[in-house]
C-alpha positions in Angstrom: 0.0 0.0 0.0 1.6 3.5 -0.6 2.5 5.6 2.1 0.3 8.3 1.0 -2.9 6.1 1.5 -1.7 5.0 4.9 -0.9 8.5 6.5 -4.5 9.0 4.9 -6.2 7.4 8.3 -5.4 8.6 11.7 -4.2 6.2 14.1 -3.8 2.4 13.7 -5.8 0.0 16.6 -6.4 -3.9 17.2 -9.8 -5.9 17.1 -9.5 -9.5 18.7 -12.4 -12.0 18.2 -12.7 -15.1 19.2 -15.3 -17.9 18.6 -16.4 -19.6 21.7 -17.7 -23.2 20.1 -14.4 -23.5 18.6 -12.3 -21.4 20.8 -10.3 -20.0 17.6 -9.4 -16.1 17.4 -8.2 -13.6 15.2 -6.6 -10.2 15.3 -6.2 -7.4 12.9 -4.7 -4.2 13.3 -7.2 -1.6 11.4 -7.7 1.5 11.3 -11.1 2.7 12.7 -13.4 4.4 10.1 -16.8 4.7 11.8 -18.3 3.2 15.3 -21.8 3.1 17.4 -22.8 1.9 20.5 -26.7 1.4 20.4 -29.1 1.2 23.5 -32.6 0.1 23.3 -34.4 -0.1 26.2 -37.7 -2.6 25.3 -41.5 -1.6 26.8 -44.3 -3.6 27.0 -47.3 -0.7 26.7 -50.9 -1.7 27.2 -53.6 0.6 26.7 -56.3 1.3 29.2 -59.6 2.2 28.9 -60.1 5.6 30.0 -56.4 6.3 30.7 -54.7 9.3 27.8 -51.4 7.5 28.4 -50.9 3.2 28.5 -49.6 1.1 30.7 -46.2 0.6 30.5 -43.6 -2.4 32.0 -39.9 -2.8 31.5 -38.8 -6.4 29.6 -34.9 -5.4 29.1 -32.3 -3.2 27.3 -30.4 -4.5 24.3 -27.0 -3.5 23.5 -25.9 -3.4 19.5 -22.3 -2.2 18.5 -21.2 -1.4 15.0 -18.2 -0.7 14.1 -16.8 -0.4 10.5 -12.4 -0.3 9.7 -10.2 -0.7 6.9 -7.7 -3.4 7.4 -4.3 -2.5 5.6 -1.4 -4.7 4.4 2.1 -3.2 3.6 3.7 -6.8 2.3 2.5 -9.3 0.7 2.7 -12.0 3.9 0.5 -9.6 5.9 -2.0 -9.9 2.8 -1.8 -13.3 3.3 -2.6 -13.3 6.9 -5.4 -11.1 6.7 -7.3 -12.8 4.2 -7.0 -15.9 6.2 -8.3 -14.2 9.1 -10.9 -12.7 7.5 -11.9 -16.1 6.7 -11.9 -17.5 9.7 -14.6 -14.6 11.1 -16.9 -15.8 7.9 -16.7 -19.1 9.5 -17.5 -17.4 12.8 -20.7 -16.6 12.0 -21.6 -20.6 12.0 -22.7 -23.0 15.1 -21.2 -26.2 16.2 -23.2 -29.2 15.4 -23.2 -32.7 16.8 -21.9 -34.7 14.3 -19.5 -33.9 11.2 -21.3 -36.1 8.7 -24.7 -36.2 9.1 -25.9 -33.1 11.0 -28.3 -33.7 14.2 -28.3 -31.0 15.8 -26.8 -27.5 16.7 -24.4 -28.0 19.8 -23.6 -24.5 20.6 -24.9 -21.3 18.9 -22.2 -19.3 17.1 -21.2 -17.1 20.2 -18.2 -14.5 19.9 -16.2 -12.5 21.8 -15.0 -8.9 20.4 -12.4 -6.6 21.9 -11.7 -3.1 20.6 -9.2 -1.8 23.5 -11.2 0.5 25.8 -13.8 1.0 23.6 -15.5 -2.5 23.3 -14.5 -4.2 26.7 -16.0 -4.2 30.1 -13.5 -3.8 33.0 -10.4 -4.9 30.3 -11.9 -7.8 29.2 -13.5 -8.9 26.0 -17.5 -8.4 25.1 -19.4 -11.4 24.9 -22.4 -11.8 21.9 -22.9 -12.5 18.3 -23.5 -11.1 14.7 -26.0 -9.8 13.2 -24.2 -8.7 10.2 -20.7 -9.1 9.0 -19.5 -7.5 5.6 -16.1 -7.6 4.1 -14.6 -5.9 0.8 -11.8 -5.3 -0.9 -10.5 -1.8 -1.9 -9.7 -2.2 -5.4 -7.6 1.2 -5.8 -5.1 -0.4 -3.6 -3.9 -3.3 -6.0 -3.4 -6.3 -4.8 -0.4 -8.6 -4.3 0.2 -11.0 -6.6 2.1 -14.5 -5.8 3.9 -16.9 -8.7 0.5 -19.2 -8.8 -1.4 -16.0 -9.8 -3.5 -16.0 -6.4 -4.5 -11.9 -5.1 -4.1 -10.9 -2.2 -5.8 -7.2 -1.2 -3.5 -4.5 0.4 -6.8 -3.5 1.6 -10.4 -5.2 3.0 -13.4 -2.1 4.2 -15.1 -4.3 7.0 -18.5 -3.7 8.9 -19.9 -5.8 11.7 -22.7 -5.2 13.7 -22.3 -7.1 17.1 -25.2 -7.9 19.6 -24.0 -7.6 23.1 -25.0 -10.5 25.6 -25.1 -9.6 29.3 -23.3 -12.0 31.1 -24.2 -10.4 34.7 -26.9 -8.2 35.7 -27.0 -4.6 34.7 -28.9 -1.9 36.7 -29.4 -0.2 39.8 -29.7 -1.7 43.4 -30.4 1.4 46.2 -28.6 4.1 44.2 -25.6 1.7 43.4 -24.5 0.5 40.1 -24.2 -2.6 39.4 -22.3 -4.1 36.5 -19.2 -3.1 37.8 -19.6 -4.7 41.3 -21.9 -7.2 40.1 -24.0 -9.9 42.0 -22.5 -12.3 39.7 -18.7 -12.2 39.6 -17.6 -14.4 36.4 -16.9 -12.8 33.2 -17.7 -15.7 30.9 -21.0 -17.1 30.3 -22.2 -20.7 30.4 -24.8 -21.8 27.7 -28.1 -23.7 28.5 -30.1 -24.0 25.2 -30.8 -20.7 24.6 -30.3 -18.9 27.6 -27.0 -17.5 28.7 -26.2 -17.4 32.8 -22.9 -16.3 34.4 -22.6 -19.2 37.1 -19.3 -19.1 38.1 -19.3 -17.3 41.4 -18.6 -18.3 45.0 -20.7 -19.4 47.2 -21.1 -17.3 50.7 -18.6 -19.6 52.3 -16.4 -18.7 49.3 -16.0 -21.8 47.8 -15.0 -22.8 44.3 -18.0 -23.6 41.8 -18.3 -27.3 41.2 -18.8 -28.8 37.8 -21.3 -31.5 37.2 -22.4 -32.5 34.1 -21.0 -29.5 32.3 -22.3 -27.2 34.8 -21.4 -25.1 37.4 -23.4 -26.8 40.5 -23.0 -23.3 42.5 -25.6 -21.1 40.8 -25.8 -17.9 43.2 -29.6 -17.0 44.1 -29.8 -13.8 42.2 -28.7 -15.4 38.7 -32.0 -17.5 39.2 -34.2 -14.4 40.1 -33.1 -12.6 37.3 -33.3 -15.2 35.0 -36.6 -16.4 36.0 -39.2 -14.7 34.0 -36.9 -15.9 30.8 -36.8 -19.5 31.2 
């Protein structure tokens, strides 16, 4: 890529992503060309006879983060890398089923992990969800490399995602305290039961360590069950 077209974008960051069926992740250092962080809080409103305004009752708040970037490659072994890692987010976007040759089932949803240093992270550590949309593109002006068996590589991919964030803890208020950051639920990674999503890795009040059994955490703390209720 010329240097003109590099000096072009402001300052160079990383995104890591990693697949959690698979446990396989990728890094690109990008540039940053556009990013929003969404928040939706969701209302159930039921109208009442006589009343000018309805009823209204809280279900939850949804979190959605897009983020477009141009990746850049300055030799042709970059290229190379980029394109395979580019790949591997395509494949990403697919679950893990039961069996390899006939298909019975979907093991574990296509869940992800995305880091953008301070700006998608909570406390330092990655964001858990999944895609809603992933787009990737190569910037024809740039040229590509070319290797001796005629493959092209891009010196440059445009790439959008749009990332659904997953709350692995509760989120809100309790008597004028914020929560998240404390949190009633002190594991950062979430365990998967069908198609709900519970952080069950805390201590119990005697502060012992969880206890697996049968693939899941035995210790399950009181408040994770509360909260979770009205899904199940």
């Amino acid at each position: 890529m010329p240097a003109s077209q590099i000096s072009s974008y402001t300052q160079q960051f990383k995104i890591q992503i990693s697949h959690t069926p698979s446990r396989k992740s990728v890094e690109f250092g990008m540039f940053l060309t556009s990013f929003n962080d969404s928040y939706k809080p969701n209302f159930k409103s039921t109208q009442v006879y006589g009343r000018m305004d309805p009823i209204v009752n809280f279900q939850n708040t949804s979190r959605v983060i897009t983020i477009a970037f141009v990746v850049p490659a300055e030799s042709e072994e970059v290229a190379r890398n980029n394109l395979r890692d580019l790949s591997d987010l395509a494949k990403f976007q697919y679950p893990e089923y039961t069996k390899a040759d006939r298909v019975s089932g979907i093991q574990n949803s296509p869940i992800c992990t995305m880091k953008v240093h301070n700006l998608v992270s909570e406390g330092g550590e990655p964001l858990y969800g999944y895609f809603s949309g992933f787009d990737f593109s190569p910037v024809n002006e740039s040229g590509y490399f070319i290797d001796d068996d005629n493959f092209l590589f891009p010196k440059e991919y445009k790439v959008s995602l749009t990332f659904n964030v997953l709350h692995t803890k509760p989120v809100g208020w309790l008597n004028n305290t914020w929560l998240n950051n404390q949190g009633i639920l002190s594991s950062t990674r979430p365990k998967q039961i069908g198609s709900l999503l519970l952080t069950i890795e805390a201590p119990d009040a005697a502060g012992a360590a969880p206890v697996e059994q049968d693939g899941v955490d035995s210790v399950v703390v009181q408040a994770a069950q509360d909260i979770m209720s009205d899904v199940v």
